[in-house]
C-alpha distance (Angstrom), angle and dihedral (degrees) to the residues before:
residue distance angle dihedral
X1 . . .
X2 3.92 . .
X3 3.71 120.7 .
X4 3.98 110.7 -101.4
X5 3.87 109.3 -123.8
X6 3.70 120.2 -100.7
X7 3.89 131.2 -145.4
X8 4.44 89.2 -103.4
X9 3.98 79.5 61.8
X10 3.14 95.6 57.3
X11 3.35 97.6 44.3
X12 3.79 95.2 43.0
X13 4.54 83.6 53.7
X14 3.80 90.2 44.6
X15 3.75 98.9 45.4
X16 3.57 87.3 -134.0
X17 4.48 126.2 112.9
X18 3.39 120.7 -96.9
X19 3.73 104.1 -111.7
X20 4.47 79.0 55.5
X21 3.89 82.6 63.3
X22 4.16 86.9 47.0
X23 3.77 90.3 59.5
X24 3.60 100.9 51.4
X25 4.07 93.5 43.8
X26 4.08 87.5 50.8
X27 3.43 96.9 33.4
X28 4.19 87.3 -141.2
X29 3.23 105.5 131.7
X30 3.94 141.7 26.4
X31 3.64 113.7 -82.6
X32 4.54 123.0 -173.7
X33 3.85 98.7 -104.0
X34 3.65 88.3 -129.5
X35 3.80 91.6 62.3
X36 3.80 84.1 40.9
X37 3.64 90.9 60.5
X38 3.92 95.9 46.2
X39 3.91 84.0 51.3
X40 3.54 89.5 51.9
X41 3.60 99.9 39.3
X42 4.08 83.6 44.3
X43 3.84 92.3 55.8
X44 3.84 96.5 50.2
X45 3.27 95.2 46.5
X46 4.01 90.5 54.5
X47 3.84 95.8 38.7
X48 3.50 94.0 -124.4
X49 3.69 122.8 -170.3
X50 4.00 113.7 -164.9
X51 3.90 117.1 -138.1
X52 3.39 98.3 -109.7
X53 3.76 89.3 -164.6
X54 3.92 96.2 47.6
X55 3.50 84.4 47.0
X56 3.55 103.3 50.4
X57 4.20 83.0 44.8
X58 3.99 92.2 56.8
X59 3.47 85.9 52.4
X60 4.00 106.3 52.6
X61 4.07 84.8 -126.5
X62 4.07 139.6 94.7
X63 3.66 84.8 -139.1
X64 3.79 83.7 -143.7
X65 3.64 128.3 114.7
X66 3.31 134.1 -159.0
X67 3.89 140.3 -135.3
X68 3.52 125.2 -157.9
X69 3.63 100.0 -152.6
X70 4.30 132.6 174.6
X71 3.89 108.4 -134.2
X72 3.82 121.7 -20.6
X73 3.54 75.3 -155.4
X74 3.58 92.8 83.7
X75 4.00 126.8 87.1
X76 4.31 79.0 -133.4
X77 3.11 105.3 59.0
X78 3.78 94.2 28.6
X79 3.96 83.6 61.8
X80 4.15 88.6 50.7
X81 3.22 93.6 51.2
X82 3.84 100.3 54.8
X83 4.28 79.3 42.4
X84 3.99 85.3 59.6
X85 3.90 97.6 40.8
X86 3.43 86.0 53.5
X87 3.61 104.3 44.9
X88 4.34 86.0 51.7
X89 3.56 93.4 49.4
X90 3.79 111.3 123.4
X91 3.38 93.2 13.9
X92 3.34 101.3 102.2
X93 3.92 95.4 -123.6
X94 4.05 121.6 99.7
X95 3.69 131.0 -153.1
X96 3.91 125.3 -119.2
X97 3.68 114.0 -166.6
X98 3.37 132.4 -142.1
X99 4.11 129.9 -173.8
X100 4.01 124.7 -153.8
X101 3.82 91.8 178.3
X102 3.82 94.4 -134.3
X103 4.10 84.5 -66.1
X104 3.82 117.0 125.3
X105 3.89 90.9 -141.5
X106 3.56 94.2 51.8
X107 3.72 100.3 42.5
X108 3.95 82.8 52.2
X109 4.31 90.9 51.9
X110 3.99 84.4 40.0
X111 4.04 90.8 56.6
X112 3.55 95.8 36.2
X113 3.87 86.6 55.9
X114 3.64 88.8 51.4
X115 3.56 97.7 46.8
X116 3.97 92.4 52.0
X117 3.65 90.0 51.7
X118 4.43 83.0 63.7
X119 3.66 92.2 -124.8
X120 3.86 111.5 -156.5
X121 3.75 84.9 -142.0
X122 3.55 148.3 -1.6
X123 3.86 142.4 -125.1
X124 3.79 117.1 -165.4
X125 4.44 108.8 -162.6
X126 3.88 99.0 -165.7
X127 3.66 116.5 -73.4
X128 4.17 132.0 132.7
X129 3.85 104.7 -80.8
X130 3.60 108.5 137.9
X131 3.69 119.5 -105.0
X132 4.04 94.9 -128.1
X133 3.85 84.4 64.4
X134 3.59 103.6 46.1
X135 3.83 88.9 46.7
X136 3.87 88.4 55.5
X137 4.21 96.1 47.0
X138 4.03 79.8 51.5
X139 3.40 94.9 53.6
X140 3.91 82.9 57.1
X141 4.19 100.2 30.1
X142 3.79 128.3 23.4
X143 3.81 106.8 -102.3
X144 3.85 133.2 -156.8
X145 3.92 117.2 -171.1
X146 4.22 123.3 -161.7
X147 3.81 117.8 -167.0
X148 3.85 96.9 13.9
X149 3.40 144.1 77.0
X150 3.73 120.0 -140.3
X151 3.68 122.2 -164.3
X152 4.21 117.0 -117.1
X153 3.79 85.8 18.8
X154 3.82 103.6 68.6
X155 3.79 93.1 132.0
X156 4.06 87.5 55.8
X157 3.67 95.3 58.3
X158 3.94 128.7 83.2
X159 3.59 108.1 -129.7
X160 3.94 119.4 -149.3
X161 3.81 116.6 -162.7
X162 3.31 97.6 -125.9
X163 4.06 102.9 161.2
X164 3.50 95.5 49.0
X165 4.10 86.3 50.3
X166 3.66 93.4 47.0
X167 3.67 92.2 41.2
X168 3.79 90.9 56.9
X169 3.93 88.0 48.4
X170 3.68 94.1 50.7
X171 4.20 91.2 40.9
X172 4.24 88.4 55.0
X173 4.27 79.4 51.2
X174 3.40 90.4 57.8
X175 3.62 102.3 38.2
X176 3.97 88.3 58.9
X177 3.72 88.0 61.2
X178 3.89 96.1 -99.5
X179 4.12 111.6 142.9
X180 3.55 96.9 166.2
X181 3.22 105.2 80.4
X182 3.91 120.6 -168.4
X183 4.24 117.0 -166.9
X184 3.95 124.8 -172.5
X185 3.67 98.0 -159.5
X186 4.03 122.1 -162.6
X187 3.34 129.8 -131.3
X188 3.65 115.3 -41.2
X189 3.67 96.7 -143.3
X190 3.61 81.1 68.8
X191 4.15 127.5 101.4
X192 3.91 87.2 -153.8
X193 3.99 96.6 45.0
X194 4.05 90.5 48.7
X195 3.33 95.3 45.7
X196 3.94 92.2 52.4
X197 3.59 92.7 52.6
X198 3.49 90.2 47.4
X199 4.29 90.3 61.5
X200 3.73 90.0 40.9
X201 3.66 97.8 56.3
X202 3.75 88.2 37.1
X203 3.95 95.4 56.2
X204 4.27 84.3 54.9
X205 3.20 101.4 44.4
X206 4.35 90.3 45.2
X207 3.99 80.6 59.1
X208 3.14 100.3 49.5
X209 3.90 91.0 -103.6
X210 3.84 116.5 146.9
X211 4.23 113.5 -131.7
X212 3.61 111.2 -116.3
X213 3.54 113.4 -148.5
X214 3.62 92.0 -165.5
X215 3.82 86.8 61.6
X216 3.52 91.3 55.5
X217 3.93 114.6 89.7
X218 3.78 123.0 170.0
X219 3.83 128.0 -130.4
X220 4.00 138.0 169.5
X221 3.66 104.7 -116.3
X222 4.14 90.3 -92.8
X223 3.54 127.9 120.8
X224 3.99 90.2 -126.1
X225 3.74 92.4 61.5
X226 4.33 95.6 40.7
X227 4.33 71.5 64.5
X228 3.78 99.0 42.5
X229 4.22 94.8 35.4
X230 4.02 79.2 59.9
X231 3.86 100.0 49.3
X232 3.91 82.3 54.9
X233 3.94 91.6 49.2
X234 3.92 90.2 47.8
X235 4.11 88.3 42.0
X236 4.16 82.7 62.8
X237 3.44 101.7 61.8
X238 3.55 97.1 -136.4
X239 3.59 125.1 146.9
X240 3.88 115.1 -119.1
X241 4.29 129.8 160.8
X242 4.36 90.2 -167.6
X243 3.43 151.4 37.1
X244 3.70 129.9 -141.6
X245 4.11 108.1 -161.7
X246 4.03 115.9 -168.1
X247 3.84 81.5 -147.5
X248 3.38 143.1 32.0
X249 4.01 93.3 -134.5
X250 4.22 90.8 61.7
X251 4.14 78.5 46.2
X252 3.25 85.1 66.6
X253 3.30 98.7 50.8
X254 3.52 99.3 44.1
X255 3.90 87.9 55.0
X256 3.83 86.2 57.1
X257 4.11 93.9 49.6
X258 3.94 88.0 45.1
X259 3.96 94.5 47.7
X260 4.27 89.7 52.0
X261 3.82 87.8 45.9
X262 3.94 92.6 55.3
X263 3.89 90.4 -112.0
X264 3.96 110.6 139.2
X265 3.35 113.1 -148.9
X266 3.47 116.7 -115.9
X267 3.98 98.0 10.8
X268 3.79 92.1 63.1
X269 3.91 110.0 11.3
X270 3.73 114.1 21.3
X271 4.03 108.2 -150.5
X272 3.94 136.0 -155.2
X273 3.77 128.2 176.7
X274 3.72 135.1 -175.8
X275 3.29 129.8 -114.5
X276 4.21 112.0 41.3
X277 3.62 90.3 -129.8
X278 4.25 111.9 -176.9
X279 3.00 92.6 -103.1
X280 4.14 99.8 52.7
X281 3.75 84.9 72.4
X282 3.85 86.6 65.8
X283 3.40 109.8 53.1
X284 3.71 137.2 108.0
X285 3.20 95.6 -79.1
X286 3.64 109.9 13.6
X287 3.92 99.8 -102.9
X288 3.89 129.6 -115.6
X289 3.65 108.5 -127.4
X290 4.04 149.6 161.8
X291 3.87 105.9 -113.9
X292 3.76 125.2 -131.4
X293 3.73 127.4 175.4
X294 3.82 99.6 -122.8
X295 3.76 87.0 175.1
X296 3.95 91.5 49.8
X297 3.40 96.1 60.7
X298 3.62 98.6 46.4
X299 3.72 86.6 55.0
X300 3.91 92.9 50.7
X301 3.63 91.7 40.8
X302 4.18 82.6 55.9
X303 4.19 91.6 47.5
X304 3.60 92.9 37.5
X305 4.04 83.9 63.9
X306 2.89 103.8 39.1
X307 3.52 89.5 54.9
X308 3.59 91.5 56.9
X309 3.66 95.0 48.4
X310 3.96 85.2 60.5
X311 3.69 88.3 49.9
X312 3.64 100.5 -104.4
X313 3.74 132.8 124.6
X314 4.04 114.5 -84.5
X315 3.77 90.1 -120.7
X316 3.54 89.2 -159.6
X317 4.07 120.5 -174.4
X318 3.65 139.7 -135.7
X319 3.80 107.1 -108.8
X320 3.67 107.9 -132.7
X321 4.11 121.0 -132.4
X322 3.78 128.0 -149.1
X323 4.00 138.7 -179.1
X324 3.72 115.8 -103.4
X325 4.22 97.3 -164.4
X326 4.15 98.9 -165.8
X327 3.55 123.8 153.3
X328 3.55 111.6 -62.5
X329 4.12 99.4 82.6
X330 3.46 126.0 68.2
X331 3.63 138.7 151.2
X332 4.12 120.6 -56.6
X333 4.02 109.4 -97.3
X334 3.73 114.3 -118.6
C-alpha cells in the first residue's frame, strides 16, 4: 500500500513552505494566487486527500452544517436540498440532513441530533419549532430559515412572494371567465400557506368577487390531502368552475380525485398549483402553476451562511414568482 501524501510533499512539489500549503487547505488566510495555483497544481498531481477530521480539529469547528429539513420525501425539499449542496460546494463545509416529518416530536429529535453533531451552522426548511428556540440556537450557531418567518431574525429568512404569485394565479382564473373560485389552502401554521390565501382572496375581492368560505378547504401540502381537501369541496355542494392549489403536490392530487369523479381537467374544472415542481411539467395535462426556484433558495440559503460564518450579513434576497400558464386552464363553459 503506497504512502498517502503529506502537507511537506506538497510543499517540497510546489516550492512553497508548509504552513503556505496550510493556508490554501483552510482557506484562513490570504495566500499569492500564483502560490495558490502551485499548491493546487501540487495537490492534484499527488492525489491528496485532506483529513477532514484533523482539519476540522485545527480549526476549533466540525466544518459540517446542518439542515433541518421536513420530508426528503418530497419533490420540495428534495429540490432545496440539491439548491443547498450546491450553494456549499467548495466551501469546505458539508451538509447532514435531518427530517422531522412535519411532527413536533420529531423535528425536536431531528434538531437535537443536529445540535449534538456541533454543527458550525444551521439551516431551518419550514417546520413548527418555536421561534424563542431558534433565536436562542442562533445566538450560539449562525442560522438560515426557508419557508418561515421568524420574529427578531427577519434579515435571516428567505422570503418568497407568495401573494403576489397567488394573486397572479387567481387573476389568470378570473380573466378566463371563472367566478367560482375554489382554494386548497395548506397548513395555516405555515408562512407560505397564509400568504397564499392571502393573494387568493385578494385577487376576488380586487374583482369584485366575494370569498366563499365554503370554497375554501384546507390541506397539508401532500398529494393525499389535494385528494381528500376535494372530497370535502364536492361533499359541500357548492358550485365551482376552478381550483386554486397552494402547491403543486395537492395539484396532483386534486387531478387524481377529479379524474375518478369523471371531471376532465381543463374542460370542466380548470386547475393551477404553486410551485412548478419537475415533475408539473409532466402531467396529464401539463399543469398551470406559480414558479419558484426551489433550487435558488437552497443556494442562497447556503451563501447566506456562509456569509454569516465569515461574519458578514446574510444578504439574503427576495425570491421572485412567475405564472407558468400550461394546459390545465381554459376559459369558463357557458
Amino acid at each position: 500500500m503506497s504512502k498517502q501524501p503529506t502537507v511537506s510533499d506538497i510543499a517540497r512539489l510546489a516550492h512553497v513552505s508548509p504552513s503556505t500549503v496550510s493556508r490554501v487547505l483552510t482557506g484562513s488566510s490570504r495566500v499569492h494566487p500564483a502560490k495558490s495555483a502551485a499548491v493546487r497544481a501540487a495537490i492534484e498531481q499527488l492525489n491528496f486527500r485532506p483529513n477532514l477530521t484533523a482539519r476540522a480539529l485545527s480549526l476549533g469547528k466540525s466544518m459540517v452544517i446542518g439542515i433541518l429539513t421536513q420530508s426528503m420525501m418530497s419533490q420540495f425539499y428534495g429540490e432545496l436540498a440539491q439548491g443547498i449542496e450546491e450553494g456549499l460546494a467548495g466551501s469546505g463545509y458539508q451538509g447532514v440532513f435531518a427530517s422531522g416529518h412535519w411532527e413536533s416530536l420529531d423535528e425536536q429529535a431531528a434538531l437535537d441530533i443536529l445540535l449534538a453533531r456541533q454543527v458550525d451552522g444551521l439551516i431551518v426548511l419550514g417546520g413548527y419549532h418555536p421561534d424563542i428556540d431558534l433565536r436562542a440556537i442562533n445566538k450560539q450557531i449562525p442560522l438560515i430559515a426557508v419557508g418561515r418567518h421568524i420574529e427578531g431574525l427577519e434579515e435571516h429568512c428567505i422570503r418568497v412572494e407568495n401573494a403576489s404569485g397567488s394573486f397572479q394565479a387567481v387573476r389568470h382564473l378570473i380573466d378566463l371567465g371563472h367566478r367560482r373560485i375554489a382554494h386548497i389552502s395548506g397548513i395555516p401554521s405555515h408562512l407560505d400557506a397564509c400568504e397564499r390565501q392571502r393573494g387568493y382572496t385578494e385577487a376576488l375581492t380586487s374583482a369584485g368577487l366575494a370569498v366563499d368560505e365554503r370554497l375554501i378547504v384546507e390541506g397539508n401540502f401532500t398529494e393525499q390531502s389535494g385528494l381528500l381537501a376535494l372530497e370535502t369541496l364536492l361533499a359541500r355542494g357548492s358550485h365551482f368552475t376552478a381550483i386554486f392549489a397552494a402547491n403543486d403536490q395537492m395539484a396532483y392530487g386534486i387531478r387524481l380525485g377529479l379524474y375518478r369523479r369523471g371531471l376532465r381537467v381543463p374542460d370542466d374544472i380548470s386547475l393551477v398549483g404553486f410551485d412548478d415542481l419537475l415533475g408539473s411539467v409532466y402531467t396529464t395535462p401539463p399543469l398551470t402553476t406559480v414558479r419558484q426556484s426551489m433550487l435558488e433558495q437552497g443556494r442562497q440559503a447556503a451563501c447566506g451562511l456562509l456569509r454569516l460564518l465569515a461574519n458578514e450579513p446574510p444578504a439574503l434576497p427576495s425570491i421572485t414568482t412567475e405564472l407558468v400558464i400550461r394546459e390545465t386552464t381554459a376559459r369558463v363553459r357557458g
